[in-house]
N, CA, C and O atoms as CSV, one atom per row, in Angstrom:
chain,resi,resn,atom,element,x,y,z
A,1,UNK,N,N,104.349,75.031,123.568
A,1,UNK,CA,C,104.311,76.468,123.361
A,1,UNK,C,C,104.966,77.136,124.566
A,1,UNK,O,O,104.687,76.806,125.719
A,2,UNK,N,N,105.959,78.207,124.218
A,2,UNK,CA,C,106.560,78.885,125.544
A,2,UNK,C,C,105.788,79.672,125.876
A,2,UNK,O,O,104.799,79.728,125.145
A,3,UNK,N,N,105.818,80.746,127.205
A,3,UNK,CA,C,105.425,81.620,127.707
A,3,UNK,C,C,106.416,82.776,127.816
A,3,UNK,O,O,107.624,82.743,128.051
A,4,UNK,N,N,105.261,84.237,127.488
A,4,UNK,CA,C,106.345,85.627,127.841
A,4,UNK,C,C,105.775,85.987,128.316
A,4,UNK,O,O,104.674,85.821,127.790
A,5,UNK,N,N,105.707,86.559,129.260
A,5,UNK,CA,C,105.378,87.461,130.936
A,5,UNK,C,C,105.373,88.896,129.987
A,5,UNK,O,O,106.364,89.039,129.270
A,6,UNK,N,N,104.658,89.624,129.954
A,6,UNK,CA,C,104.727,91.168,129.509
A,6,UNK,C,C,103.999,91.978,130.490
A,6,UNK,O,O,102.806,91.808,130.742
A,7,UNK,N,N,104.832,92.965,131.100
A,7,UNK,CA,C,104.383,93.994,132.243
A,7,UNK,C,C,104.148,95.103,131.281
A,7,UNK,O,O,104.752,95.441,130.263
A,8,UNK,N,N,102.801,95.709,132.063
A,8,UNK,CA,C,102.450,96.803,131.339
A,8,UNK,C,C,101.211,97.879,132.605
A,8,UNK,O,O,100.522,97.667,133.603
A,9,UNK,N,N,101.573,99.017,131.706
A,9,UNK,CA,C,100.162,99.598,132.986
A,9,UNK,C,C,99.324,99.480,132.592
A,9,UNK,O,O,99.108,98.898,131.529
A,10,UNK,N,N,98.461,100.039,133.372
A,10,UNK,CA,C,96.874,99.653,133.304
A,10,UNK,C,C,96.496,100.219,131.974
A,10,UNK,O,O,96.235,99.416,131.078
A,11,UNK,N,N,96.436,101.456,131.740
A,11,UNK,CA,C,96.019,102.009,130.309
A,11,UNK,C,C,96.344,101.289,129.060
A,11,UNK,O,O,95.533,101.597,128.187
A,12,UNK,N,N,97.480,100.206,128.540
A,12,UNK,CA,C,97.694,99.760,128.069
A,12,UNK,C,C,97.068,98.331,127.884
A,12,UNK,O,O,96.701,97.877,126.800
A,13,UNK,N,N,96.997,97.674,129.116
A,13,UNK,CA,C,96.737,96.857,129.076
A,13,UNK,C,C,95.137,96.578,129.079
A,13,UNK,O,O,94.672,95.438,129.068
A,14,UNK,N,N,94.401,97.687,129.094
A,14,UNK,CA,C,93.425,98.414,128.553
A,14,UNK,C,C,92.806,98.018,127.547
A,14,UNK,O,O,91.757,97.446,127.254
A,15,UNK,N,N,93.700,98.456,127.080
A,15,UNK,CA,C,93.969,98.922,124.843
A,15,UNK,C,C,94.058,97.223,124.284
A,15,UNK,O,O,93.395,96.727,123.374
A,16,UNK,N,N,94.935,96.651,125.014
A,16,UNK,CA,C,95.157,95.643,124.288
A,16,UNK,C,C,93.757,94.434,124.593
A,16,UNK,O,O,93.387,93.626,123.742
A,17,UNK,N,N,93.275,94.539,125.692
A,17,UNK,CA,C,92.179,93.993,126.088
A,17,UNK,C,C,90.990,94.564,125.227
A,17,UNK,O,O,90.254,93.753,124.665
A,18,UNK,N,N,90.758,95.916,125.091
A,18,UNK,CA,C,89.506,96.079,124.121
A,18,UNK,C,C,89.293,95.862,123.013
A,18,UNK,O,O,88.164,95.798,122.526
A,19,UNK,N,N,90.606,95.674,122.267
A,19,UNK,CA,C,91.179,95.596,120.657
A,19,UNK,C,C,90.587,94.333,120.838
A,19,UNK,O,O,89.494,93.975,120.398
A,20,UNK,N,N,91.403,93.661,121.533
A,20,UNK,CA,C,90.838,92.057,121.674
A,20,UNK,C,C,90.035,91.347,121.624
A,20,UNK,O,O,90.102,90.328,120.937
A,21,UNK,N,N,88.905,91.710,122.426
A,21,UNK,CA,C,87.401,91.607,122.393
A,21,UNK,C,C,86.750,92.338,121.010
A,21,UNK,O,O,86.013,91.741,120.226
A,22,UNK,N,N,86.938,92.969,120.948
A,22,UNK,CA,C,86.310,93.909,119.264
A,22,UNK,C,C,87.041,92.686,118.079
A,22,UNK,O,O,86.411,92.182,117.149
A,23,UNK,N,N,88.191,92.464,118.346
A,23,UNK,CA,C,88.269,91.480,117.180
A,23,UNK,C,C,88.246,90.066,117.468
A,23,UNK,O,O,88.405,89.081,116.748
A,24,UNK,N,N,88.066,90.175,118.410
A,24,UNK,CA,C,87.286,88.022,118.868
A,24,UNK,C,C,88.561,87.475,118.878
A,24,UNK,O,O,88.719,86.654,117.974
A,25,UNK,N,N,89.453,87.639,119.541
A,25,UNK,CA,C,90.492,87.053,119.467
A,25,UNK,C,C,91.368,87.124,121.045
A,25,UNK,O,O,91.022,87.793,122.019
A,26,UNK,N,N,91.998,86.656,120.990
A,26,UNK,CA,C,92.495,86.202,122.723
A,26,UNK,C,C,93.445,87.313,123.000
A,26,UNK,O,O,93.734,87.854,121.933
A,27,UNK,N,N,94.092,87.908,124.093
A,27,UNK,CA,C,95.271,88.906,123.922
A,27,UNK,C,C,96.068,88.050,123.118
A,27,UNK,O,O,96.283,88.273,121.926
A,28,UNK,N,N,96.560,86.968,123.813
A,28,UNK,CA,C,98.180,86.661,123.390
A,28,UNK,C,C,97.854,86.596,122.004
A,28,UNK,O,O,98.844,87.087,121.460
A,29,UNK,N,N,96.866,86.206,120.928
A,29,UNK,CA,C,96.502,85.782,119.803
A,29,UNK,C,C,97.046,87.473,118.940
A,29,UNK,O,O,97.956,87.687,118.139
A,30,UNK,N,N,96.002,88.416,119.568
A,30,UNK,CA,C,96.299,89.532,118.659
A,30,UNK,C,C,98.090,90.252,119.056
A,30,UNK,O,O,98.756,91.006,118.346
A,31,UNK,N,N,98.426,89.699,120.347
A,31,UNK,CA,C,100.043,90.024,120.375
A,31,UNK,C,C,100.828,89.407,118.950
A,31,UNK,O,O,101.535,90.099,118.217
A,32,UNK,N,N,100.541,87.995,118.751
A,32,UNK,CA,C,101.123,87.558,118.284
A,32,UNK,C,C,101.336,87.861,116.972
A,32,UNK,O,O,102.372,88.018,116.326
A,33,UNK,N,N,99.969,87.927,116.639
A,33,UNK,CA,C,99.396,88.736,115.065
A,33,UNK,C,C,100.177,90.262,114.787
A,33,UNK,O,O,100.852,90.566,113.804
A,34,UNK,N,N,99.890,91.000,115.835
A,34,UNK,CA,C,100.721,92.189,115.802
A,34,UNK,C,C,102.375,92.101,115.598
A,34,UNK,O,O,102.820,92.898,114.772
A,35,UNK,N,N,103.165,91.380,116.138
A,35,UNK,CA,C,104.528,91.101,116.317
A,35,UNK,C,C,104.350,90.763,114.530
A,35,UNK,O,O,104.624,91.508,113.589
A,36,UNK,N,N,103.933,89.719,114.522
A,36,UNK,CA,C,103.987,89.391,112.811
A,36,UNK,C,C,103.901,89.902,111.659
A,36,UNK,O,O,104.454,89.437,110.662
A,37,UNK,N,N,102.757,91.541,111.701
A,37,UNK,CA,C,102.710,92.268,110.961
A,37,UNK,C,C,103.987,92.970,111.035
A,37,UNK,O,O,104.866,92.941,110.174
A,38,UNK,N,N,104.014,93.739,112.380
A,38,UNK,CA,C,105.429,94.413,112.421
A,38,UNK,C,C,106.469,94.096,111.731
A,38,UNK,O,O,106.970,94.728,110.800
A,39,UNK,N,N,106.980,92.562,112.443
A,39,UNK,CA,C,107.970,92.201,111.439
A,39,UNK,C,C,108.011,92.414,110.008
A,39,UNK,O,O,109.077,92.648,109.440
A,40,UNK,N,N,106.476,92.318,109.156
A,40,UNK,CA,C,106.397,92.051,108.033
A,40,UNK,C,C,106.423,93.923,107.414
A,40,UNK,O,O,106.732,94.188,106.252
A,41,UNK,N,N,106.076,94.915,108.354
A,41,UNK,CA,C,106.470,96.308,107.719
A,41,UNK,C,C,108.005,96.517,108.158
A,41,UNK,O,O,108.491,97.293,107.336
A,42,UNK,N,N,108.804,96.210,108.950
A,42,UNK,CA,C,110.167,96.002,108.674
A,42,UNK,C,C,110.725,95.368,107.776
A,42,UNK,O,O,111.899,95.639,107.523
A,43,UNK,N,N,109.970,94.243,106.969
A,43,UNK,CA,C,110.969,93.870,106.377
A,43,UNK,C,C,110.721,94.500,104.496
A,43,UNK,O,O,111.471,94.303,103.540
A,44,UNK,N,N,109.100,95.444,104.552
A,44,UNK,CA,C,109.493,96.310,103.664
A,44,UNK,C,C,109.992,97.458,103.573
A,44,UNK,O,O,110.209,98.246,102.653
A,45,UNK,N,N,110.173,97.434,104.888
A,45,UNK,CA,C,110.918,99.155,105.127
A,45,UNK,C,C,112.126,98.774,104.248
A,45,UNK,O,O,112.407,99.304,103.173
A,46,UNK,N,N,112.818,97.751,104.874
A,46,UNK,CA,C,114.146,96.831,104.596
A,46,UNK,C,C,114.194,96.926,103.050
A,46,UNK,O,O,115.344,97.023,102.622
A,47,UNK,N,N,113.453,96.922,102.336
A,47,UNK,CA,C,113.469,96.200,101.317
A,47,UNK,C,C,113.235,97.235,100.445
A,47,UNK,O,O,113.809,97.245,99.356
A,48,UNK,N,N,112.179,98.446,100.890
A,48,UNK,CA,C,112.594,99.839,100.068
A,48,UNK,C,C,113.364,100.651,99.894
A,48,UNK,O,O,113.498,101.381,98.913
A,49,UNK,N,N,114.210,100.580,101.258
A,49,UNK,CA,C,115.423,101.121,101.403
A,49,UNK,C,C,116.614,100.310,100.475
A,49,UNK,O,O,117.521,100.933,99.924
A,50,UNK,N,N,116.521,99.354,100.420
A,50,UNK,CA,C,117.540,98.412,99.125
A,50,UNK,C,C,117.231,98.696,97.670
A,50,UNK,O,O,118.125,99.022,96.889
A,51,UNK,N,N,116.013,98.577,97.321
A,51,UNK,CA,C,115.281,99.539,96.112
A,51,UNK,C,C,115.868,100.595,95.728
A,51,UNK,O,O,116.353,100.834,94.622
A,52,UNK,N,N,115.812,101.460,96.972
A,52,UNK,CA,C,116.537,102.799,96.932
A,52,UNK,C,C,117.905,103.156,96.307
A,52,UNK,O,O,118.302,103.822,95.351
A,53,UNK,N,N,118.411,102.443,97.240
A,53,UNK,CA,C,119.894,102.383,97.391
A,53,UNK,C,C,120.315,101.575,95.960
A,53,UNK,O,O,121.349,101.878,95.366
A,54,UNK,N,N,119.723,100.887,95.642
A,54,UNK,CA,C,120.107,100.037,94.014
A,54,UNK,C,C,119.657,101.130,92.904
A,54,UNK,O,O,120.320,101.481,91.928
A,55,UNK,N,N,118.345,101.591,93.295
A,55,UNK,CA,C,117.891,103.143,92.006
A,55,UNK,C,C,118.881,104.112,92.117
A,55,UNK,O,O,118.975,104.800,91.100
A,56,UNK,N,N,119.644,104.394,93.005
A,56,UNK,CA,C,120.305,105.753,92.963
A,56,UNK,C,C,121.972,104.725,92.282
A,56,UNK,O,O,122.338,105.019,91.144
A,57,UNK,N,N,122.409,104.144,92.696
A,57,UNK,CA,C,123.085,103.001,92.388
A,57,UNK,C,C,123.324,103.612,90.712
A,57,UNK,O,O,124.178,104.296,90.148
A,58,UNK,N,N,121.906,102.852,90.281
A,58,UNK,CA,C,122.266,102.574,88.652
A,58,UNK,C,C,121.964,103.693,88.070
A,58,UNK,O,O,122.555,103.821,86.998
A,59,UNK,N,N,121.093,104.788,88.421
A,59,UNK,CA,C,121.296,106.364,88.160
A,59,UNK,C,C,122.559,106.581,87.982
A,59,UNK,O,O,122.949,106.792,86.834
A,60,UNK,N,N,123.380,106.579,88.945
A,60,UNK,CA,C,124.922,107.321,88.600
A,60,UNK,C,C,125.336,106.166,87.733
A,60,UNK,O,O,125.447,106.760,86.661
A,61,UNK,N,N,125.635,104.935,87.481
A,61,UNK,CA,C,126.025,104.076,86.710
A,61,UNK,C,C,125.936,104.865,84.947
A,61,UNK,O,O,126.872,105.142,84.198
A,62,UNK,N,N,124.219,105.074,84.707
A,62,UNK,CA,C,123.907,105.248,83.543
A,62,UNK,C,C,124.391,106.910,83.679
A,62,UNK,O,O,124.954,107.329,82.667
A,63,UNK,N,N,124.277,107.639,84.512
A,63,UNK,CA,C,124.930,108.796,83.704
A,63,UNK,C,C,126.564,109.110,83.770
A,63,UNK,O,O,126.948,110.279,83.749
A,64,UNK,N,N,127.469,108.045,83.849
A,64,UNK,CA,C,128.874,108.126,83.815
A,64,UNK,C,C,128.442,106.955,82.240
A,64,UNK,O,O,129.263,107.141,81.342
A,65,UNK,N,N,127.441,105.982,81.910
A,65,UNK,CA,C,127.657,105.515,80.913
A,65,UNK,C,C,127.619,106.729,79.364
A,65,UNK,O,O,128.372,106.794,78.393
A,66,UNK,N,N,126.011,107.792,79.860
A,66,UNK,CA,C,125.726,108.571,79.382
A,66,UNK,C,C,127.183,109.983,78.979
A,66,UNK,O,O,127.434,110.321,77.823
A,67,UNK,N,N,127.575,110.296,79.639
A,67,UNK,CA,C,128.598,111.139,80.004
A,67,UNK,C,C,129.832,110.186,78.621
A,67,UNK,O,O,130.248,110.796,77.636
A,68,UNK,N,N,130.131,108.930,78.854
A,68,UNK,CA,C,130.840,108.331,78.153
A,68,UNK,C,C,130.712,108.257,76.464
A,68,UNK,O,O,131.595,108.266,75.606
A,69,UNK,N,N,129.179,108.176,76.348
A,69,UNK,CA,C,128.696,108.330,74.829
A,69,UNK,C,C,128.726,109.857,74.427
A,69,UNK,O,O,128.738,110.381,73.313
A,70,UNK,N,N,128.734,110.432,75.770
A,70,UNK,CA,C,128.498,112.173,74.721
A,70,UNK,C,C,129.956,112.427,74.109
A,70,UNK,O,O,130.221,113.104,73.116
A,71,UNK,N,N,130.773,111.775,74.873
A,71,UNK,CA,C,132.056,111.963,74.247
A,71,UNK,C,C,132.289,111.499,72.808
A,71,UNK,O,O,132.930,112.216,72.041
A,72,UNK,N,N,131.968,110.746,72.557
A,72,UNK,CA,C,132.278,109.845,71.104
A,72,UNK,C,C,130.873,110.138,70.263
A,72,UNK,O,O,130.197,109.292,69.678
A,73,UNK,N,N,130.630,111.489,70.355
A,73,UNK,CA,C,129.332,111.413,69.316
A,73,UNK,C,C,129.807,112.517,68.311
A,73,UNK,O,O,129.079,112.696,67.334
A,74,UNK,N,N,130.671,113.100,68.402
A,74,UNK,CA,C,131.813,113.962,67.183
A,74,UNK,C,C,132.869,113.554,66.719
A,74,UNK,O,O,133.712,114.223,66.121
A,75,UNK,N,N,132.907,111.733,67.114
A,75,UNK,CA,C,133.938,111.221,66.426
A,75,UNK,C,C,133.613,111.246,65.025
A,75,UNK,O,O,132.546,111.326,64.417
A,76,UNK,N,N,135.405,111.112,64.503
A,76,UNK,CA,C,134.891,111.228,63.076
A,76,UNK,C,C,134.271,112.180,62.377
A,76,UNK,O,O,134.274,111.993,61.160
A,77,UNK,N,N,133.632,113.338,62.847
A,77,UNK,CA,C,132.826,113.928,62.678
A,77,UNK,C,C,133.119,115.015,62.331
A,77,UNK,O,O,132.359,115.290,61.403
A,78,UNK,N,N,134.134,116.258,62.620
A,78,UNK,CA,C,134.781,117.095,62.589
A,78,UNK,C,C,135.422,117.187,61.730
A,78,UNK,O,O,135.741,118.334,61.417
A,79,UNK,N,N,135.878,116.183,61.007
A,79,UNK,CA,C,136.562,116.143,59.803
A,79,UNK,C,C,135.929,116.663,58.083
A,79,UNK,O,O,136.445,117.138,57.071
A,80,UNK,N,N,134.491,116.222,58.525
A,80,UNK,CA,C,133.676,116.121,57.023
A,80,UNK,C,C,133.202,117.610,56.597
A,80,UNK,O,O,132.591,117.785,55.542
């Protein structure tokens, strides 16, 4: 297992010490846990933002398909 040196001030290092003890767990343990969640709300940030970007995507898709059918719905039609 490697080691990371993390400098911090006192107030912080505080915080991370009381969290610690309240949840029975070692600092480096709840660092580690924390880093892991993080990662894991980045990677739905990541991933709603692609959602996004694919919904607005096929929105304009279907209304240039939509736009395409309104045209051809008086075919033929004008005549009778």
């Amino acid at each position: 297992m490697k080691t990371i040196t993390l400098k911090t001030d006192d107030i912080f290092f505080d915080r991370i010490s009381t969290l610690a003890k309240r949840l029975h767990l070692t600092k480096s343990e709840l660092i580690r846990q924390s880093i892991s969640e993080y990662e894991t709300l980045i990677e739905k940030k990541a991933m709603k933002e692609q959602l996004k970007s694919a919904s607005l995507r096929v929105r304009h898709a279907d209304k240039e398909t939509l736009d395409a059918f309104e045209v051809t719905l008086e075919d033929g039609l004008k005549d009778v």
